[in-house]
N, C-alpha and C positions, 0 to 999 in steps of 0.2 A: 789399402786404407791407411792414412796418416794420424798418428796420435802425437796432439802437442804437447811436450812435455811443460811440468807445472813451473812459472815462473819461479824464480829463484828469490825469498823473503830479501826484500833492500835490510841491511843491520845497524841498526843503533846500540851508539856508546855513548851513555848519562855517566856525568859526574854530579853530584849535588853538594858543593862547599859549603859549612858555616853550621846552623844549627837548626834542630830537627823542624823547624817551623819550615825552612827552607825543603827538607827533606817532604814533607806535604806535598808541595806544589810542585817538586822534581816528579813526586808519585802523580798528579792532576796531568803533568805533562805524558809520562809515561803510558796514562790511557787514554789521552787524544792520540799516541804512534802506536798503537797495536798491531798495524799492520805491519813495523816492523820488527827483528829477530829482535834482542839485544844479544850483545856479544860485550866481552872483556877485552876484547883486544882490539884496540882504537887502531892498529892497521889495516883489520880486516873492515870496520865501518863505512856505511855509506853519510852515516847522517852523524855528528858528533855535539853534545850539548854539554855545557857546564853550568850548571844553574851559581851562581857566583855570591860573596858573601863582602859585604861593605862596611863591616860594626869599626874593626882597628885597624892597626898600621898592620898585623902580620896575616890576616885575614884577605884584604887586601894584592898585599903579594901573592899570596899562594895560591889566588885566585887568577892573577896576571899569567903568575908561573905556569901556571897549570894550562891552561888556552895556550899558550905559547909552546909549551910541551908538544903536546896533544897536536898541533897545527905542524910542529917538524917532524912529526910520527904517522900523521894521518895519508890516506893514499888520495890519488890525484882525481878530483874529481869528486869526491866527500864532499857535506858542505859542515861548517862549522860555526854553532852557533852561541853566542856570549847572551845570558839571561839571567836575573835575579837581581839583587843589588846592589851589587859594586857597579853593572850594567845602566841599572837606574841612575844612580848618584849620577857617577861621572858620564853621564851617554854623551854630552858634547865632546868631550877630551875622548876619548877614548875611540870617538869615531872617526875624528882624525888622526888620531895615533895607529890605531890596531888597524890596519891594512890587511891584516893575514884574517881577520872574521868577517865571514859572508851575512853573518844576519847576526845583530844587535836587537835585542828587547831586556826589558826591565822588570815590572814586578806587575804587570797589570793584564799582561798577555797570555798565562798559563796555558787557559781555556782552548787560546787560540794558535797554538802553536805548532798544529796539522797546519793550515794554512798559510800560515808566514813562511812556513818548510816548502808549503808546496809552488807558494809565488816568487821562493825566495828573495824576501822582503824583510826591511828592519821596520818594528814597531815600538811607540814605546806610547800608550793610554793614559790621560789625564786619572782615569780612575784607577785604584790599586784592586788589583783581584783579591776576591771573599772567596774561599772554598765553598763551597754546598754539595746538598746531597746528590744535585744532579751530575757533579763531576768525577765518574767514575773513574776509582782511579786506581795505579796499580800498586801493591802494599807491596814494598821492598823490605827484604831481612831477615822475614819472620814468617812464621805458616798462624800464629796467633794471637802477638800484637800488634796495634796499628797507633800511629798517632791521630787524634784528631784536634783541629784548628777551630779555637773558638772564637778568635778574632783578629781583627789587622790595626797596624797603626796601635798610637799609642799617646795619652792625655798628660803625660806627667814630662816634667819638663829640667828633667836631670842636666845639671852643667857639663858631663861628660859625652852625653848622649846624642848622635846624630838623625836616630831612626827617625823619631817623627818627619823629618825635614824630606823624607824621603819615601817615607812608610802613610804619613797624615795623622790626621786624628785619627781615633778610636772609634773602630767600627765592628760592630759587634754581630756574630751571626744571629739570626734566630733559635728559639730554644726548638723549636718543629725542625728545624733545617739539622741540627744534632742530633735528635734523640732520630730522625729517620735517617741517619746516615748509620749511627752505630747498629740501627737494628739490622739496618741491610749489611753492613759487617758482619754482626754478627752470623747470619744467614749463612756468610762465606765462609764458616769456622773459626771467625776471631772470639777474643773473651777478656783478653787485658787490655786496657785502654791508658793511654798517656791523655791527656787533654794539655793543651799549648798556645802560647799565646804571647804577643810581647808583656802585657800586663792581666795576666786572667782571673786575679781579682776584683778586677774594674769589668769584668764580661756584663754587660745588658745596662753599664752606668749611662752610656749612649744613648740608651733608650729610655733612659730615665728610673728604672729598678736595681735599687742598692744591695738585693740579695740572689746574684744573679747565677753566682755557684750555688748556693740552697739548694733553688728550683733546679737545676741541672742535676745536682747529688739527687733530687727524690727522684727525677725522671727516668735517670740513667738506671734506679735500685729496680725499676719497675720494667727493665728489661729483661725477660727470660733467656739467660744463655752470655750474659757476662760475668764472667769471675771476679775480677779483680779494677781496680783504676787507682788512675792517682792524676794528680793536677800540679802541673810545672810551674815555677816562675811566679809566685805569689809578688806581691807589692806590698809593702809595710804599711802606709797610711788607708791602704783600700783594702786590708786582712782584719777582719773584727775577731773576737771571741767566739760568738755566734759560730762562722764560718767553721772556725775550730774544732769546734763543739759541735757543729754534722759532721765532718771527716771523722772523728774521735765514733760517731755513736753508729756510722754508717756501719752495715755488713759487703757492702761492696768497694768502696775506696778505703786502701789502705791509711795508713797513718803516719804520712809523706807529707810533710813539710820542704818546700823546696822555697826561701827566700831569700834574692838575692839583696843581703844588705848595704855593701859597696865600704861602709867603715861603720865608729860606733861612737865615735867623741863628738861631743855637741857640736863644737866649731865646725868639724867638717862636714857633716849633716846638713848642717845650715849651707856652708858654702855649696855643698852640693845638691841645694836643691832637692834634700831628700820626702822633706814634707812631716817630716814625724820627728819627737825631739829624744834624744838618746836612752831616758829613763822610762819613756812610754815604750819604746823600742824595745828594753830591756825583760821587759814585763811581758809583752806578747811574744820574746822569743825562747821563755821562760815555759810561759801556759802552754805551748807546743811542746816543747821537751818534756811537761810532766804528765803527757797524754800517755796513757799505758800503751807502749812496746812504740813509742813513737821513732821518726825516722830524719831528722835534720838535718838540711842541706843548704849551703850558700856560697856565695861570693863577695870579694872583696876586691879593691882596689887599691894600688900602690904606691904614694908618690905623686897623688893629685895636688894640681896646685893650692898652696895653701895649708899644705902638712907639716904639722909643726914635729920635730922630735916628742913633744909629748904625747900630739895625738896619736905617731904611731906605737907609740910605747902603752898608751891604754886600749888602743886595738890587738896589739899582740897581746897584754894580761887577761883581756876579755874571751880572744880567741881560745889561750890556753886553757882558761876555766870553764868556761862555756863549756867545750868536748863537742865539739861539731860531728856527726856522724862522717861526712863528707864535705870538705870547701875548696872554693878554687881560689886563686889570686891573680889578678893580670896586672900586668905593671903600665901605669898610664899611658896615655900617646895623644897627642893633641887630636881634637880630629874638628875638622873644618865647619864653620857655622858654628857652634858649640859657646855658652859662656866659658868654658873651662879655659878653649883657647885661649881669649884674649885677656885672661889675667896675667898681669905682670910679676905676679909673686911665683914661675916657674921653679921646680925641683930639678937637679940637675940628674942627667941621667945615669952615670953610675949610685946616683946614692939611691934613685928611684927603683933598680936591679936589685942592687943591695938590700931593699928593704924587703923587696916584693922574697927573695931569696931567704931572708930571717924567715916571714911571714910565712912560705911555704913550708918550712922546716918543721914547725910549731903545726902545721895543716898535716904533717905526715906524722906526725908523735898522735893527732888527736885521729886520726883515718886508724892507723894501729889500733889504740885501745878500742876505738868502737869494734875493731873486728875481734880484739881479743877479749870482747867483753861477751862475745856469740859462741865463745868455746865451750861447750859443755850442754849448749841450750839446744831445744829441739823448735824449726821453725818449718814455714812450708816454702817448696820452691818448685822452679819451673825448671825442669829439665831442656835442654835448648837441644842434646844431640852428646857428640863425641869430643872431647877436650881436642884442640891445635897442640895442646903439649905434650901429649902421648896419648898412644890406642888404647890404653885401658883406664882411661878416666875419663868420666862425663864432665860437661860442662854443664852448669845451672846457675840461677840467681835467686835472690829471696825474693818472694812476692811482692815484696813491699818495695825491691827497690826498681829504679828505672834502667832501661833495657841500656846496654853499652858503657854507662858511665859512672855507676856507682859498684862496679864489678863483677868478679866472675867465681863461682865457688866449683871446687872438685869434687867429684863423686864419684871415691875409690873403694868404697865396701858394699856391698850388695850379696853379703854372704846366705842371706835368703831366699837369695835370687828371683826378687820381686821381677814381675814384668813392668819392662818400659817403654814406656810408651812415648817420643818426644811431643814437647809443644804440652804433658798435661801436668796437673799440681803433684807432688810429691809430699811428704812429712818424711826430715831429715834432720840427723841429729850433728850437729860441728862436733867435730872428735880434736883438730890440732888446728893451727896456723903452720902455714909453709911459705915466707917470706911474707907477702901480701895476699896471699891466696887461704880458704878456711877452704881444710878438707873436710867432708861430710859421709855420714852411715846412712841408707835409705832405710828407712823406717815401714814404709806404709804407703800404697798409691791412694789419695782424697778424689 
């Protein structure tokens, strides 16, 4: 008698460039290929994807680089596939360019991306894919946070800004299509939730309802077996008080402000198409900050055309006083279709480096103090496992903040020798700062 042995798993190797909204839909893709392995090492693959990022000039590259990498690495017979946005934007160019990629798709084919693998076929959908509940999908990172996507496309009409042109208007999930997607998460052992969006303040404006995070904050409270949330990427003219004011009063979303401002002087507000005028601006990111144990976070721009020396000289006085918990700064770059482009009043590029380089300086003096203002204070976090920097320190983050980007805390005392448990809440006390890192005492498992 002949016994066949078990076919051999075909393996995939996902890359997901750009930001976690992107990361969503890498995970939507990853559970239409279940049937295969994945693996880390893109020679041993059969199937290789890079789901691709189109926002700037260096985004861009690294997304080019990276498929081009990946194509002189990969073994004969793979196939290799360019997906996301940089694939959308440019799919004409890039089809006659990139000769080394077997299949091309853009931002509207997740769902379907068994199928274009199996016809080996390029597609690219008039409509942009919406996550939903029914796309089961694979959660990369984490054993129990997940992001979830509240919408696509995007209403506001920034001079710097290319998504819509590429992304659409604003389309907003349903609030059924959320609350059963976190539940069924939840089911799977998650408990922290990111919520993500280009603009997720404006979530259900589409539909014609202005308080569309509210309803989501009660829905979400009334899940049994979430811990924690928080809401990314707020928008200034579509962020009320209100809105503020359920985050602040909530027991399940922490007390996370993330909005990204882009600058702070009236001129360039204006020029930028920001929608809201500097003094109203100043005031809403005021009323966040004096939310008890609140948590600040933004971005800014460098060097857009149109910056006058003063305006960036009252962005930096602002940044410095303000005390941002965390902020990023990218230094401009034209980017196609855009008002920004075609003003003739351009910054020239070393002074545009230059400033973005003050501007970060001042973003790492205010990133300091906030960490050195957690020394001494007892907060709760999540233990993730065993620190990359040595075997006898855990790695963790505070609750409050968002997974990968606002940091990593050490957890070198456990003279108690509490049991730990990874993935659950801790209470832990910051004992020192070590460079940019706060060491931590475990207190107590919550």
């Amino acid at each position: 008698m002949k016994f066949s042995e078990a076919k051999p798993k075909k393996k995939l190797h996902m890359v997901s460039l750009g930001c976690t909204k992107n990361l969503v839909d890498s995970e939507v893709m990853l559970g239409r290929l279940r049937d295969y392995e994945l693996t880390d090492d893109e020679t041993q693959a059969d199937l290789i994807i890079v789901n691709t990022c189109g926002f700037i000039d260096s985004a861009k590259e690294e997304s080019i680089n990276t498929t081009l990498t990946l194509h002189s690495e990969r073994k004969k017979d793979s196939v290799l596939v360019m997906a996301g946005c940089l694939s959308e934007r440019y799919k004409d160019d890039l089809q006659k360019e990139l000769s080394e990629i077997d299949i091309f798709t853009g931002v509207g084919d997740y769902d379907k991306i068994d199928k274009l693998v199996n016809e080996k076929r390029s597609n690219f959908s008039n409509e942009v894919f919406l996550a939903s509940d029914e796309n089961e999908r694979v959660i990369t990172g984490s054993n129990y946070h997940a992001y979830v996507k509240l919408s696509e496309g995007c209403n506001q009409v920034c001079s710097f800004c290319a998504i819509p042109s590429f992304k659409g208007k604003l389309h907003s999930r349903t609030l059924a299509s959320l609350v059963k997607e976190v539940s069924l998460l939840v089911k799977k052992g998650y408990k922290d939730f990111s919520f993500v969006s280009q603009d997720s303040s404006s979530y259900l404006r589409d539909l014609g309802q202005n308080d569309g995070l509210e309803q989501l904050i009660s829905e979400v409270e009334k899940i049994d077996g979430v811990k924690t949330a928080r809401i990314l990427y707020l928008y200034p003219s579509t962020t009320t008080t209100n809105l503020i004011d359920k985050i602040a009063n909530s027991k399940v979303f922490v007390n996370y402000f993330d909005m990204p401002l882009q600058h702070i002087s009236q001129n360039m507000l204006k020029i930028m198409k920001r929608g809201k005028g500097a003094e109203k601006l100043k005031e809403l990111m005021l009323y966040m900050k004096n939310v008890p144990n609140s948590f600040v976070r933004t971005t800014f721009i460098a060097g857009h055309p149109g910056e006058l020396e003063a305006d960036f000289e009252e962005l930096c006085n602002f940044v410095e006083e303000f005390g941002f918990d965390r902020a990023n700064v990218f230094s401009y770059s034209d980017e196609e279709g855009t008002v920004a482009e075609t003003r003739d009043d351009k910054i020239k590029q070393e002074l545009i480096d230059e400033r973005a380089e003050i501007l970060g300086d001042i973003i790492s003096q205010t990133t300091q103090q906030s960490l050195e203002n957690d020394i001494g204070k007892v907060f709760e976090v999540y233990i993730d496992g065993k620190s990359n920097e040595h075997e006898y320190l855990l790695s963790a983050r505070k609750t409050i903040w968002a997974p990968e980007i606002d940091g990593e805390i050490y957890i070198n005392d456990n003279e108690d020798e509490i049991d730990i448990v990874f993935g659950e809440i801790y209470e832990v006390e910051a004992t020192e700062l070590a460079g940019d890192k706060l060491l931590a005492k475990v207190l107590r498992k919550l």
